[in-house]
Z-matrix of the N, CA and C atoms (Angstrom, degrees):
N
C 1 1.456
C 2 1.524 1 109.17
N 3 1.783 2 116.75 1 126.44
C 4 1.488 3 96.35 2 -178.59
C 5 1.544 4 106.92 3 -100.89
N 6 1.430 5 88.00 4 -177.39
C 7 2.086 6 85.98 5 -170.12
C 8 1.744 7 90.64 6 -117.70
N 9 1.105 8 116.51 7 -180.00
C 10 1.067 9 141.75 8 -167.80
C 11 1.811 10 117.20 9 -164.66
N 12 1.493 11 125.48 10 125.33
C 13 1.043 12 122.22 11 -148.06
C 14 1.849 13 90.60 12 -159.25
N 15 1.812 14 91.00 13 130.69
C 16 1.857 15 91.38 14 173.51
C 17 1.584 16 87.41 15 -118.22
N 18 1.505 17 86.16 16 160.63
C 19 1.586 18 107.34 17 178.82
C 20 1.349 19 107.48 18 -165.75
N 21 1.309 20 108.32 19 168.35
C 22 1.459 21 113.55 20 -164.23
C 23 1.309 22 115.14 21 -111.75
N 24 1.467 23 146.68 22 139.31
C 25 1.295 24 126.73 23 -179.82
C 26 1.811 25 111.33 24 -136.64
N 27 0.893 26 134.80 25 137.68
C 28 1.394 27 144.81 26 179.78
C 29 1.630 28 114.17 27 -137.23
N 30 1.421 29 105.16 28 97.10
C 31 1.634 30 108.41 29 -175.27
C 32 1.153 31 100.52 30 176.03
N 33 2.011 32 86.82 31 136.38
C 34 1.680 33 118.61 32 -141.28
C 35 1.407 34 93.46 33 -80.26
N 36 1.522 35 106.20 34 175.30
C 37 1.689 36 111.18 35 -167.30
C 38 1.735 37 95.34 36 -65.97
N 39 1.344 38 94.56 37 -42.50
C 40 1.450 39 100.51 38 -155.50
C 41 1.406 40 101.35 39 -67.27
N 42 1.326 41 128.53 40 -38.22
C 43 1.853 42 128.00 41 171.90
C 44 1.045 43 89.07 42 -46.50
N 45 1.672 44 136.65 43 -77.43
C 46 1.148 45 128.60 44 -145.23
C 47 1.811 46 126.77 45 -63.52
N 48 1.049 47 85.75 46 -8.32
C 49 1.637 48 111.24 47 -177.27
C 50 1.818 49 107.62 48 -64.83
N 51 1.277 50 105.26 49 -30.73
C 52 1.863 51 111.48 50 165.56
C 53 1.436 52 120.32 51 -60.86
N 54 1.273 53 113.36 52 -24.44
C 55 1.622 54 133.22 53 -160.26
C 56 1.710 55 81.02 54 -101.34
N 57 1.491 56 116.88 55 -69.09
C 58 1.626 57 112.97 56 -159.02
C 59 1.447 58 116.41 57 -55.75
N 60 1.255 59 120.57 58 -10.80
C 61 1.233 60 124.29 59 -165.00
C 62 1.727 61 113.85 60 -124.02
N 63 1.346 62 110.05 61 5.82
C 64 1.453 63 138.33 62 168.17
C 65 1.928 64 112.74 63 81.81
N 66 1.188 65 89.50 64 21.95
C 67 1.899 66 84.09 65 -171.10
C 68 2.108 67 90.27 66 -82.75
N 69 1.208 68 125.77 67 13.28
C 70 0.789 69 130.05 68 -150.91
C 71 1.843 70 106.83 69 -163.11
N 72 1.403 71 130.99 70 125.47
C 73 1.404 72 107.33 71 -173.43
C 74 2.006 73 103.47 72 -140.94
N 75 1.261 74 99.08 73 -3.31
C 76 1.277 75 105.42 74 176.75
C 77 1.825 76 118.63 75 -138.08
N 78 1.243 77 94.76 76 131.92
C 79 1.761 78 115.42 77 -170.71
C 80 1.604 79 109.12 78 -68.57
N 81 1.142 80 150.76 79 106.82
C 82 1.499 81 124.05 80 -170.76
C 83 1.800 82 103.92 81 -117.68
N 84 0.981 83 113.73 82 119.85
C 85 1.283 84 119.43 83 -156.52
C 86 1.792 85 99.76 84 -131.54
N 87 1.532 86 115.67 85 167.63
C 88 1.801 87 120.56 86 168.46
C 89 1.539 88 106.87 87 -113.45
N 90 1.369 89 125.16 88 104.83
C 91 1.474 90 99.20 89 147.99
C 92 1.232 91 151.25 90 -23.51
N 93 1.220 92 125.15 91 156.21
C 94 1.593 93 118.72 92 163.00
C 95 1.334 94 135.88 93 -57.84
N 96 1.404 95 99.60 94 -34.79
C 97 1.607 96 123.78 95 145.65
C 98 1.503 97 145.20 96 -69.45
N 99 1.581 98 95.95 97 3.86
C 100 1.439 99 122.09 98 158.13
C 101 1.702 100 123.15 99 91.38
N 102 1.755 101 100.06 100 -7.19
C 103 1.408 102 123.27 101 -178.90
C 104 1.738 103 106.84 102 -63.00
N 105 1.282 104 119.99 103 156.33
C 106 1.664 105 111.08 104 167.67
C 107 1.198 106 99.91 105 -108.69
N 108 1.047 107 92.26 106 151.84
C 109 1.827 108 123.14 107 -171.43
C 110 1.648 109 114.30 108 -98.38
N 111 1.309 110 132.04 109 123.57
C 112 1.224 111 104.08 110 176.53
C 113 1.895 112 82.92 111 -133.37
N 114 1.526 113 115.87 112 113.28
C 115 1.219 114 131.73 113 -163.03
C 116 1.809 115 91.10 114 -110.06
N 117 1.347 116 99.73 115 139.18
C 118 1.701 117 105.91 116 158.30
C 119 1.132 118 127.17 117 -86.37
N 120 1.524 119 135.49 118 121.49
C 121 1.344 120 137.44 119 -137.57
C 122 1.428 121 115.45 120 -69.69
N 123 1.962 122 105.41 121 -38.18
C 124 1.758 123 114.36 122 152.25
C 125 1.299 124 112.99 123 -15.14
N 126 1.422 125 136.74 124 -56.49
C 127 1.627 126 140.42 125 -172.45
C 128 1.283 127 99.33 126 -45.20
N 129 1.214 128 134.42 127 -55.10
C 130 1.506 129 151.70 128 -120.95
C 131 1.490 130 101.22 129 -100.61
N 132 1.571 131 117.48 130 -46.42
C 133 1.826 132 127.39 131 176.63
C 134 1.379 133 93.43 132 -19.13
N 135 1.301 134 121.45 133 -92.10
C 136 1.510 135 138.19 134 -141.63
C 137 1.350 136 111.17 135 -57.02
N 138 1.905 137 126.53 136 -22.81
C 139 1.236 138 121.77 137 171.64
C 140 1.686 139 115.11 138 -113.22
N 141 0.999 140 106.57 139 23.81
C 142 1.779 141 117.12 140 178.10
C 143 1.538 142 100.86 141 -92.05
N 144 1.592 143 92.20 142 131.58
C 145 1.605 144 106.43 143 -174.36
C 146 1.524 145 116.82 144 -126.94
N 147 1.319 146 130.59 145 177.68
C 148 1.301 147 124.17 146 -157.16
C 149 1.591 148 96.51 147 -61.92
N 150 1.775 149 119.73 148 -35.30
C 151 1.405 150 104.12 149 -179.00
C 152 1.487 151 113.21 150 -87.40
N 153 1.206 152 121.91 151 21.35
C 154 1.385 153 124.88 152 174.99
C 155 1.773 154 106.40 153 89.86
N 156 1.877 155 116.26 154 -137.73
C 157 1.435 156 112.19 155 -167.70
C 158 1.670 157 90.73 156 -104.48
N 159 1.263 158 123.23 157 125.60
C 160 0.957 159 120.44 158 175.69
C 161 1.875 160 105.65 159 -131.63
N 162 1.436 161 126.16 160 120.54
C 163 1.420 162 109.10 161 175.53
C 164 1.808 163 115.71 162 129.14
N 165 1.219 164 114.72 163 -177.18
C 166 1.406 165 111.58 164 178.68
C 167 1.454 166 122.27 165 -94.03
N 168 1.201 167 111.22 166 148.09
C 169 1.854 168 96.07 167 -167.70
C 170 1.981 169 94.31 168 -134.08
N 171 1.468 170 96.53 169 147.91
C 172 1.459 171 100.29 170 167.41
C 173 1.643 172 115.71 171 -122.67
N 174 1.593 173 125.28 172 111.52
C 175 0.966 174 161.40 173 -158.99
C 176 1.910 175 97.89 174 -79.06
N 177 1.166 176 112.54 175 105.64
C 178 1.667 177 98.66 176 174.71
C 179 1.539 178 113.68 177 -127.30
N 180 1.385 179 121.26 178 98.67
C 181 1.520 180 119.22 179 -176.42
C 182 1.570 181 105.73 180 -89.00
N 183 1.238 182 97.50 181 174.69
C 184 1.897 183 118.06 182 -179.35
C 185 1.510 184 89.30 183 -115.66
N 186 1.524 185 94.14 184 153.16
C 187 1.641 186 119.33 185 148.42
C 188 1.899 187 111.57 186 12.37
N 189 1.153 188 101.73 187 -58.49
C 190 1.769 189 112.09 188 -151.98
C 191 1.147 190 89.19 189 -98.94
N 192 1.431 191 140.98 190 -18.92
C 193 1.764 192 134.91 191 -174.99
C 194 1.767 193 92.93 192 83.14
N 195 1.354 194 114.33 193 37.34
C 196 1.543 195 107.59 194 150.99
C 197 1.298 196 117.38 195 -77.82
N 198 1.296 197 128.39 196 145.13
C 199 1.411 198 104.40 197 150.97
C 200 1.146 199 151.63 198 -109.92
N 201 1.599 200 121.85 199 132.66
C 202 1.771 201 128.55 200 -142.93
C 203 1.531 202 101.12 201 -88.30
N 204 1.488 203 118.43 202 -15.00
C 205 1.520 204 108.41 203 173.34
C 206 1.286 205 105.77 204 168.29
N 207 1.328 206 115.97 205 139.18
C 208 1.462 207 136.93 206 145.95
C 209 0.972 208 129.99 207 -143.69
N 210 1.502 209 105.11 208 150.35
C 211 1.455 210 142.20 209 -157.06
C 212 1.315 211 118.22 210 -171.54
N 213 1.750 212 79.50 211 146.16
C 214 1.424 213 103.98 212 -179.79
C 215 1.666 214 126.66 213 -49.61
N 216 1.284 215 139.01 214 124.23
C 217 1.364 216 128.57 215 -162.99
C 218 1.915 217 94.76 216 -124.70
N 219 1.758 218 119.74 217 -7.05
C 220 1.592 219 83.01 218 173.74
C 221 1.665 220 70.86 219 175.00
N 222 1.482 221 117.01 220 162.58
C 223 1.570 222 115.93 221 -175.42
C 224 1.819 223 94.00 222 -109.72
């Protein structure tokens, strides 16, 4: 059964810059549903912008707690 999980994230390019450069390898974040998140920052490359993570995100794992995708759903 996969899960699916929104959460919110706000963090500057330059914070995120600890994570992009590996001094840092996991995202730890709360759902909306109140669960903690501990995301690997790899996810994050492809939607990091000059102001860094700014906005709502939807979290979608498989079976094993891989994760099959995230993305941005609204700033």
């Amino acid at each position: 059964m996969s899960s699916q999980f929104v959460f919110r994230l706000n963090v500057s390019w330059s914070a995120f810059q600890q994570y992009y450069h590996g001094h840092a390898q996991m995202v730890q974040c709360y759902a909306e549903n109140g669960q903690t998140l501990q995301i690997h920052a790899r996810h994050f490359r492809p939607l990091l912008t000059a102001s860094g993570l700014q906005g709502r995100f939807l979290l979608s794992l498989d079976d094993n707690h891989q994760v099959q995708q995230l993305v941005k759903i609204e700033n």
